[in-house]
C-alpha positions as CSV (number, residue, x, y, z in Angstrom):
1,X,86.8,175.5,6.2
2,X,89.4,173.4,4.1
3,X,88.7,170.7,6.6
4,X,85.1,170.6,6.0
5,X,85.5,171.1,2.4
6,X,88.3,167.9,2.8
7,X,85.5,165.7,4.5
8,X,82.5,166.5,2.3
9,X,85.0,165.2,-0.9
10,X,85.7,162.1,1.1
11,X,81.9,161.6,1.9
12,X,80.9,162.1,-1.8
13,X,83.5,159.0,-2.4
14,X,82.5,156.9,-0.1
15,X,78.9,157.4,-0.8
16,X,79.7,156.8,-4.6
17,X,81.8,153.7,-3.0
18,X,78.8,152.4,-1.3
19,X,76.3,152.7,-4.1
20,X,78.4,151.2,-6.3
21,X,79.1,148.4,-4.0
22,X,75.4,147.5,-4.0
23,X,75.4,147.5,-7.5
24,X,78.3,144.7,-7.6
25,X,77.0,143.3,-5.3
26,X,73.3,142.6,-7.3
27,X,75.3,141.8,-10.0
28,X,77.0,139.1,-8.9
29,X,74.3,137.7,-6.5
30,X,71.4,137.6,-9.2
31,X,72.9,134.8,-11.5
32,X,73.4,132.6,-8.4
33,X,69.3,133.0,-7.7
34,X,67.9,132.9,-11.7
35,X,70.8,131.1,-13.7
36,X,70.0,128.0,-12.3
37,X,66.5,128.0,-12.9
38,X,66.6,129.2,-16.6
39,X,68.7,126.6,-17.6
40,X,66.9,124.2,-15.8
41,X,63.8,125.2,-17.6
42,X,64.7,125.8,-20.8
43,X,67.6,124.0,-21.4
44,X,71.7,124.5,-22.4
45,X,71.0,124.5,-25.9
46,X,68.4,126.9,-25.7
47,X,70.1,129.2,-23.4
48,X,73.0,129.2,-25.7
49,X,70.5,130.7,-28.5
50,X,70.0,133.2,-26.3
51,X,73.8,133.7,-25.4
52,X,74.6,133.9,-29.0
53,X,72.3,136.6,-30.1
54,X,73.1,138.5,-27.1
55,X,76.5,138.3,-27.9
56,X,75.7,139.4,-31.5
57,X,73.7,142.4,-30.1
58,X,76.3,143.4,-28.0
59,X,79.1,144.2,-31.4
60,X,76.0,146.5,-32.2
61,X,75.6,147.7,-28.5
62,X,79.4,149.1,-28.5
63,X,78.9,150.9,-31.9
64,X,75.9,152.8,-30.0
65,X,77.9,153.7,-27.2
66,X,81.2,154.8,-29.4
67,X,82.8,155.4,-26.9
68,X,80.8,158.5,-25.4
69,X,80.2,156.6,-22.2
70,X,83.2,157.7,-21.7
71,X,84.1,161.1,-22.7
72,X,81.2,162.3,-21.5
73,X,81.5,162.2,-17.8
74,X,84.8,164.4,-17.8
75,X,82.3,167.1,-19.7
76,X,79.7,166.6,-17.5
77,X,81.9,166.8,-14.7
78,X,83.6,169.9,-15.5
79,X,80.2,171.4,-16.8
80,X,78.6,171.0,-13.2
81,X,77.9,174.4,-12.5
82,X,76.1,175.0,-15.5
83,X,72.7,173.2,-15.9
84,X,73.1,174.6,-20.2
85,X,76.6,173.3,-20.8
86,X,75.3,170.1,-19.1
87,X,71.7,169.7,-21.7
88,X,74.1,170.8,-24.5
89,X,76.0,167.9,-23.3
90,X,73.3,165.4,-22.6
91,X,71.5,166.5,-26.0
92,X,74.4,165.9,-28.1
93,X,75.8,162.6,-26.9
94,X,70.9,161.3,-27.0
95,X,71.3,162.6,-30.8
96,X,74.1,161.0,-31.4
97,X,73.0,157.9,-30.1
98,X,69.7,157.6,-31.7
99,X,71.6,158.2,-35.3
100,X,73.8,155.4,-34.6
101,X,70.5,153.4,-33.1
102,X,68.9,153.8,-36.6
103,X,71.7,152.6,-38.7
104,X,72.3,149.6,-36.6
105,X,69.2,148.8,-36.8
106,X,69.3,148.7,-40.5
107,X,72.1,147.3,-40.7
108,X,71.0,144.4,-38.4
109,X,67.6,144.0,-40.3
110,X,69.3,143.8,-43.5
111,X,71.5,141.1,-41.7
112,X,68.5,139.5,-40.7
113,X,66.7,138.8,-43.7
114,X,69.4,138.4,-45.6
115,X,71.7,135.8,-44.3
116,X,70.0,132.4,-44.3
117,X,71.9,132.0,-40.7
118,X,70.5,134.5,-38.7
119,X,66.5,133.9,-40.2
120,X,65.7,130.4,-37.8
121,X,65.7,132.5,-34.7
122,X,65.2,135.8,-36.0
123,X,62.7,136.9,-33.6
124,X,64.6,136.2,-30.7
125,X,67.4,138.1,-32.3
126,X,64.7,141.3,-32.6
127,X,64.3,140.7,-29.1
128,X,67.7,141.0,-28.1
129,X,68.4,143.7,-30.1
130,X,65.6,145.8,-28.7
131,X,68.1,146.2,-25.3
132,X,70.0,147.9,-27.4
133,X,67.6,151.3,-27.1
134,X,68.5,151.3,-23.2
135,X,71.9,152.1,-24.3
136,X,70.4,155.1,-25.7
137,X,68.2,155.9,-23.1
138,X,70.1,155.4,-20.0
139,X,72.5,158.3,-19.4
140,X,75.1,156.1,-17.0
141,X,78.2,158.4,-17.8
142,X,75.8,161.3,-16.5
143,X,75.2,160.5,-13.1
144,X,79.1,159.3,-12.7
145,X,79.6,163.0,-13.8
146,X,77.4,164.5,-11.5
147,X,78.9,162.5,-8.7
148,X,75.2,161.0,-8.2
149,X,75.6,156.9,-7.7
150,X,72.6,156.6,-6.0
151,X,70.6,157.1,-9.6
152,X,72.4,154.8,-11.1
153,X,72.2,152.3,-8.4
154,X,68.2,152.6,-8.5
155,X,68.8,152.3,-12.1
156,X,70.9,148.7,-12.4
157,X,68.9,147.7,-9.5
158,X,65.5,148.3,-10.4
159,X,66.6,146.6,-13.9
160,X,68.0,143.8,-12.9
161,X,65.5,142.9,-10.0
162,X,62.7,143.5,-12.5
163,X,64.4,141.1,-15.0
164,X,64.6,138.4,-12.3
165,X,60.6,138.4,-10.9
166,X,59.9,138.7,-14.9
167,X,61.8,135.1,-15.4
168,X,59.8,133.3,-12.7
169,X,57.0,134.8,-13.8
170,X,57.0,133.8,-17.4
171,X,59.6,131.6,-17.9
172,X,57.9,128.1,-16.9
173,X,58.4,125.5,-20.0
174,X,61.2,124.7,-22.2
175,X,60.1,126.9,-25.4
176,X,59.5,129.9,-23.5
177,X,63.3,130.4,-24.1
178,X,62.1,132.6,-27.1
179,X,60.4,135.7,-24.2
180,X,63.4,135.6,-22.2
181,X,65.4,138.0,-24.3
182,X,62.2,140.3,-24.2
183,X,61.9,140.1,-20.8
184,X,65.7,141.5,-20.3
185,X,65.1,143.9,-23.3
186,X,61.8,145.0,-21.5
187,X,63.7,145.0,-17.8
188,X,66.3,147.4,-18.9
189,X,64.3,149.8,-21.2
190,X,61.8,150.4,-18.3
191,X,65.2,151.0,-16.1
192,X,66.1,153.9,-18.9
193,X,62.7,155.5,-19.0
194,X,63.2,155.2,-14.6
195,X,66.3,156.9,-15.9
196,X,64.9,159.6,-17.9
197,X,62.3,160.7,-15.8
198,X,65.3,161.4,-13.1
199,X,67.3,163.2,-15.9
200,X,64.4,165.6,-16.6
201,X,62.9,166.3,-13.2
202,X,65.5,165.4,-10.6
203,X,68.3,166.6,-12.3
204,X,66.4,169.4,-14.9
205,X,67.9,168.8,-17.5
206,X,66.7,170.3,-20.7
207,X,67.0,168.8,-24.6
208,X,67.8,170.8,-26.7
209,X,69.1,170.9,-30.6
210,X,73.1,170.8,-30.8
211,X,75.1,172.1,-33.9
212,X,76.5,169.5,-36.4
213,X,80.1,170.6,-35.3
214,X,79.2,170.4,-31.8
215,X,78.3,166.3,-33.0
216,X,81.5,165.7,-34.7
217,X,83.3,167.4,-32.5
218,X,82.2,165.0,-29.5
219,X,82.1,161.8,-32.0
220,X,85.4,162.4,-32.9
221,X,86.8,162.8,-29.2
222,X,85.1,159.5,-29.0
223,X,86.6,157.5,-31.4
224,X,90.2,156.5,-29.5
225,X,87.7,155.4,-26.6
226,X,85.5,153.1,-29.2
227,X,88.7,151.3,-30.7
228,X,89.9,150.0,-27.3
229,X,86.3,149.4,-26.2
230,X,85.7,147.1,-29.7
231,X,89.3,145.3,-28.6
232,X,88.2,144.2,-25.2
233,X,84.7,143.1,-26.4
234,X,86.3,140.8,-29.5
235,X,88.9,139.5,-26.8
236,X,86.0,139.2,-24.4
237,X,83.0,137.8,-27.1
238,X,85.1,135.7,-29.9
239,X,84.9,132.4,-28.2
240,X,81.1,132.6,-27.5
241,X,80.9,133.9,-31.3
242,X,82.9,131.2,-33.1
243,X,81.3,128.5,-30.8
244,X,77.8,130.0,-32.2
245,X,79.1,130.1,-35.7
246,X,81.3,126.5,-36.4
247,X,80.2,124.6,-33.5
248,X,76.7,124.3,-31.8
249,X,75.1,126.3,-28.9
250,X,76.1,123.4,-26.1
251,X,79.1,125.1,-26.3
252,X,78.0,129.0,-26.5
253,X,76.5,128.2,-23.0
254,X,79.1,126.4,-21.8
255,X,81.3,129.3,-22.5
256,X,79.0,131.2,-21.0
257,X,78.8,130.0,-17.7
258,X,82.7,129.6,-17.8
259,X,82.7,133.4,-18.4
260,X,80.4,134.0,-15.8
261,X,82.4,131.8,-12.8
262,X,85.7,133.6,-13.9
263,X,83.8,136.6,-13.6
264,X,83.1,135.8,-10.1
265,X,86.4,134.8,-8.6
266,X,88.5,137.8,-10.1
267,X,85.8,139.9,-8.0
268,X,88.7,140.2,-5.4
269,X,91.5,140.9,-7.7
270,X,89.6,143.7,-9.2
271,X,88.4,145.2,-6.0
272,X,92.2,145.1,-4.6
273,X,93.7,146.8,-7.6
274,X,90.9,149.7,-7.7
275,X,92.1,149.7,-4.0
276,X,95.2,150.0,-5.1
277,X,95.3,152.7,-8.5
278,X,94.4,155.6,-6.7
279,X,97.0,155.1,-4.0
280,X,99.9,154.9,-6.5
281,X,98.4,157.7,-9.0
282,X,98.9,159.6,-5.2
283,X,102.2,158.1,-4.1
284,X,104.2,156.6,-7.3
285,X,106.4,154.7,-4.9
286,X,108.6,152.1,-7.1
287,X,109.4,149.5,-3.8
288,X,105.0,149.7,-2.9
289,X,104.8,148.8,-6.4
290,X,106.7,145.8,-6.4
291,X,105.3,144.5,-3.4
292,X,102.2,144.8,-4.3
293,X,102.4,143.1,-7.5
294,X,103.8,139.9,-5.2
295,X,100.5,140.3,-3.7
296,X,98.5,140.3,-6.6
297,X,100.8,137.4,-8.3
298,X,100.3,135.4,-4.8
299,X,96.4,136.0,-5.0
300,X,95.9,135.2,-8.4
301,X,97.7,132.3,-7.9
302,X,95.4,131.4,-4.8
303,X,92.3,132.0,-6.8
304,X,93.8,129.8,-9.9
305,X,94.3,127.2,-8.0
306,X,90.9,127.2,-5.9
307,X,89.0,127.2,-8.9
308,X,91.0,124.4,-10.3
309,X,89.6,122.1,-7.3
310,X,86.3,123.8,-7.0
311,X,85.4,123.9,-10.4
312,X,83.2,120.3,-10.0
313,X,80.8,121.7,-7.3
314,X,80.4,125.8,-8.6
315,X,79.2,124.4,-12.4
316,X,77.2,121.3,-11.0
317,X,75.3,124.3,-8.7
318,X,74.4,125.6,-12.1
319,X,74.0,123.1,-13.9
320,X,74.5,119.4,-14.8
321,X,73.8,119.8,-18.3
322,X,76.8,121.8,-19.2
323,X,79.3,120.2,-16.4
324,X,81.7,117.8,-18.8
325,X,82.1,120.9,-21.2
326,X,82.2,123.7,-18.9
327,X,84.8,122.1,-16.8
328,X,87.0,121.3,-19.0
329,X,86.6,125.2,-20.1
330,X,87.2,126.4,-16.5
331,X,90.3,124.2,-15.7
332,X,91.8,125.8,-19.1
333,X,90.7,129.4,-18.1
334,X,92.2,128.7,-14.7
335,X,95.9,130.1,-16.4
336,X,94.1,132.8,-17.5
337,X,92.6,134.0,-14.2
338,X,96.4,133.9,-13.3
339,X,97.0,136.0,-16.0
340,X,93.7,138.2,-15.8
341,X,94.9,139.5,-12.0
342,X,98.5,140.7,-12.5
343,X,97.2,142.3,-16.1
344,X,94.7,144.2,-14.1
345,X,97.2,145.6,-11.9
346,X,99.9,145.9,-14.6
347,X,97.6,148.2,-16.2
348,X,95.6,150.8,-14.5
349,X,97.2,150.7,-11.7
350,X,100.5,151.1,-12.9
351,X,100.8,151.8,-16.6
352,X,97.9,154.5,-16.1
353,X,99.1,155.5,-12.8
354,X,102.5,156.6,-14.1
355,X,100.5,158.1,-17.2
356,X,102.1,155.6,-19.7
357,X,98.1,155.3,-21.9
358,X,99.2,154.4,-25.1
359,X,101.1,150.8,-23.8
360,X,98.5,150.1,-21.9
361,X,95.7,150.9,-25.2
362,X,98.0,149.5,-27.5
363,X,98.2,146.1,-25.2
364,X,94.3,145.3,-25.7
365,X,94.5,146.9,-29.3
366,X,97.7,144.3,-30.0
367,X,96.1,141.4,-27.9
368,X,92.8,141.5,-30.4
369,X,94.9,141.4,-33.5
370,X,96.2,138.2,-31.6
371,X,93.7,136.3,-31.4
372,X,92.3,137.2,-34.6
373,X,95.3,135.8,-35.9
374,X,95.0,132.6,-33.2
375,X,91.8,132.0,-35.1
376,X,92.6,132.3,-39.0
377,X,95.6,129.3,-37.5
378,X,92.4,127.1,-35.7
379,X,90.4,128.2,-39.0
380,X,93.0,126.6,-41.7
381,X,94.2,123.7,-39.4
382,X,90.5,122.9,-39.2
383,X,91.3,123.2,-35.2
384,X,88.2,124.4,-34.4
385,X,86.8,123.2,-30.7
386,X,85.9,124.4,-27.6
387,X,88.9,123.0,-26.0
388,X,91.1,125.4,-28.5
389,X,88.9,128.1,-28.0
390,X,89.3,127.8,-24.0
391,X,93.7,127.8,-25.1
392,X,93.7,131.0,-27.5
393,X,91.7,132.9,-24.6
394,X,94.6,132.3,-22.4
395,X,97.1,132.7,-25.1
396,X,95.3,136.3,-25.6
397,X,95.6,136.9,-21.6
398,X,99.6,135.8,-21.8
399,X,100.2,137.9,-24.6
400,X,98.7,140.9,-22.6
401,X,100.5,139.9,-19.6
402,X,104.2,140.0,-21.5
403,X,103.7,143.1,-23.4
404,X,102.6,145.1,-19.8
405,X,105.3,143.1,-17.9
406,X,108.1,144.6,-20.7
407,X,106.8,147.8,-20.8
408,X,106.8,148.1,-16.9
409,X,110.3,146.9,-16.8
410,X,111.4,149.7,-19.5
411,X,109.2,152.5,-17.7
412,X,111.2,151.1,-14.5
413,X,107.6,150.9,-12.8
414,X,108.4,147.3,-11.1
């Protein structure tokens, strides 16, 4: 019996494996088939409009979220066997949702009509901002607490599939750039009503009106979760936004891309170390520790240098419009891919491993501050380019890196 019990946990995870597999996997292939093409058509500046009010948006998106993507799928994990903890659960993180929804939406409204910035391309700014409502609508933190991957694999799929035949189909001429924040906007909020209709039927779950403590209670549990989450965004987002905001959107795109092939070659690094963080949250083992942070050091270093020399050929693949900027970006960012892989295994896989949560909150929490600072110094030397930019990201990564390597070496974990 404990052996069959044993075996059905291991199938659940290496179903949930699987799906979410596919999911990468989409991810990562779809930019390859449509980025090309929509900058092609449209054009780098254009594209970096786009970039830039997504990247706007997305300061709003993570004040919708607060954090309850989070919190929630421990309660709806440990709520399982009971389909009314589980609405009470689901109805309480919706309303919260839609509240913060409708003040962002003031808020960004307000913003909108207000700021003489922000009022050339406001529509497209509307547009972006209506993706926002699939953050409210698509219960992602549900199905990863009911174990069910496969939902939310029909769910990113079916979104980001739909968002791809919707660009060659509309996207033809240079000043259709204005539809294709729509057409993403429209792409994902079909994916959450997809979403919905599984919530309701598939899963039965029922809405129902939850108790204002009940609301500040889960809000509040939140919160921690929505500082760190805000960190990594402003260490993730603050080039693309300053480049939007002092320089021109050239550069927002060229970021962009940048962003995008970094993304792509620390795909291994982040696959080894989610490899690795169960095994040593099993087996804290100081001398497997050590060796494998040789490993990740010597594969980081690998990828670094790969990128370096292959840089030329990924960005003209993409495009030639934003080659001369972009790769000068990526052979800057090329230290910070170094620094990217052994963070990600400094952290999670160690420092949250050995249950050491606050250094490894307090690095991202620290590392934003940082920068923040790196760019009042750009701000008042009158320092402000691309090129600095592309430096102060990896000065944010190597700051990270130090203050996980000390902590590490004072929690004796390497």
């Amino acid at each position: 019996m404990k052996i069959k019990k044993s075996l059905d946990s291991y199938k659940v995870i290496f179903q949930n494996t699987f799906y979410l597999s596919i999911i990468e996997a989409i991810r990562l292939i779809m930019p390859f088939i449509a980025l090309p093409y929509i900058i092609t058509t449209i054009g780098a500046t254009n594209y970096g409009i786009i970039i830039f009010s997504q990247t706007i948006v997305s300061y709003f998106s993570i004040v919708i979220n607060w954090g309850l993507d989070v919190t929630s799928v421990r309660e709806v994990s440990l709520s399982r066997g009971s389909l009314k903890k589980m609405s009470l659960i689901v109805s309480t993180v919706f309303t919260i949702k839609f509240i913060l929804f409708g003040l962002c939406f003031s808020i960004f409204m307000i913003c909108l009509y207000f700021i003489p910035f922000f009022q050339q391309y406001r529509i497209i700014y509307i547009y972006s901002f209506l993706s926002c409502f699939s953050e409210v609508i698509i219960p992602v933190w549900f199905f990863q607490g009911i174990e069910k991957m496969k939902y939310l694999t029909y769910i990113r799929t079916t979104s980001i599939v739909l968002y791809t035949i919707l660009v060659f189909t509309f996207i033809k001429k240079e000043m259709d750039f204005t539809f294709l924040a729509l057409l993403q906007s429209l792409a994902n909020i079909t994916a959450g009503v997809f979403s919905l209709v599984l919530l309701l039927i598939f899963c039965r779950v029922k809405f129902v009106l939850p108790t204002f403590r009940v609301m500040k209670e889960t809000f509040c549990n939140s919160t921690p979760f929505f500082v760190s989450r805000v960190s990594f965004l402003l260490n993730t987002n603050i080039a693309k936004t300053m480049s939007g905001l002092f320089l021109n959107m050239h550069t927002v795109a060229a970021f962009d891309l940048s962003q995008k092939i970094l993304s792509f070659v620390s795909v291994p690094i982040q696959m080894l170390n989610q490899a690795i963080y169960p095994h040593v949250a099993k087996n804290p083992i100081k001398s497997f520790s050590v060796k494998m942070l040789y490993v990740i050091a010597a594969l980081s270093l690998i990828l670094s240098v790969l990128l370096f020399f292959l840089a030329p050929y990924i960005i003209l693949y993409f495009s030639e419009q934003l080659y001369a900027e972009a790769l000068i970006f990526i052979r800057i960012l090329c230290l910070y891919v170094f620094c990217f892989g052994i963070n990600t295994y400094l952290g999670t896989p160690l420092l949250v491993a050995y249950g050491f949560y606050k250094p490894f909150n307090f690095s991202v929490i620290y590392s934003t501050l940082f920068v923040c600072s790196l760019y009042g110094i750009l701000y008042v030397f009158n320092l402000l380019n691309g090129e600095c930019f592309a430096l102060a990201m990896f000065l944010t990564e190597l700051f990270i890196l130090i203050y996980r390597f000390y902590y590490c070496l004072k929690f004796k974990l390497i």
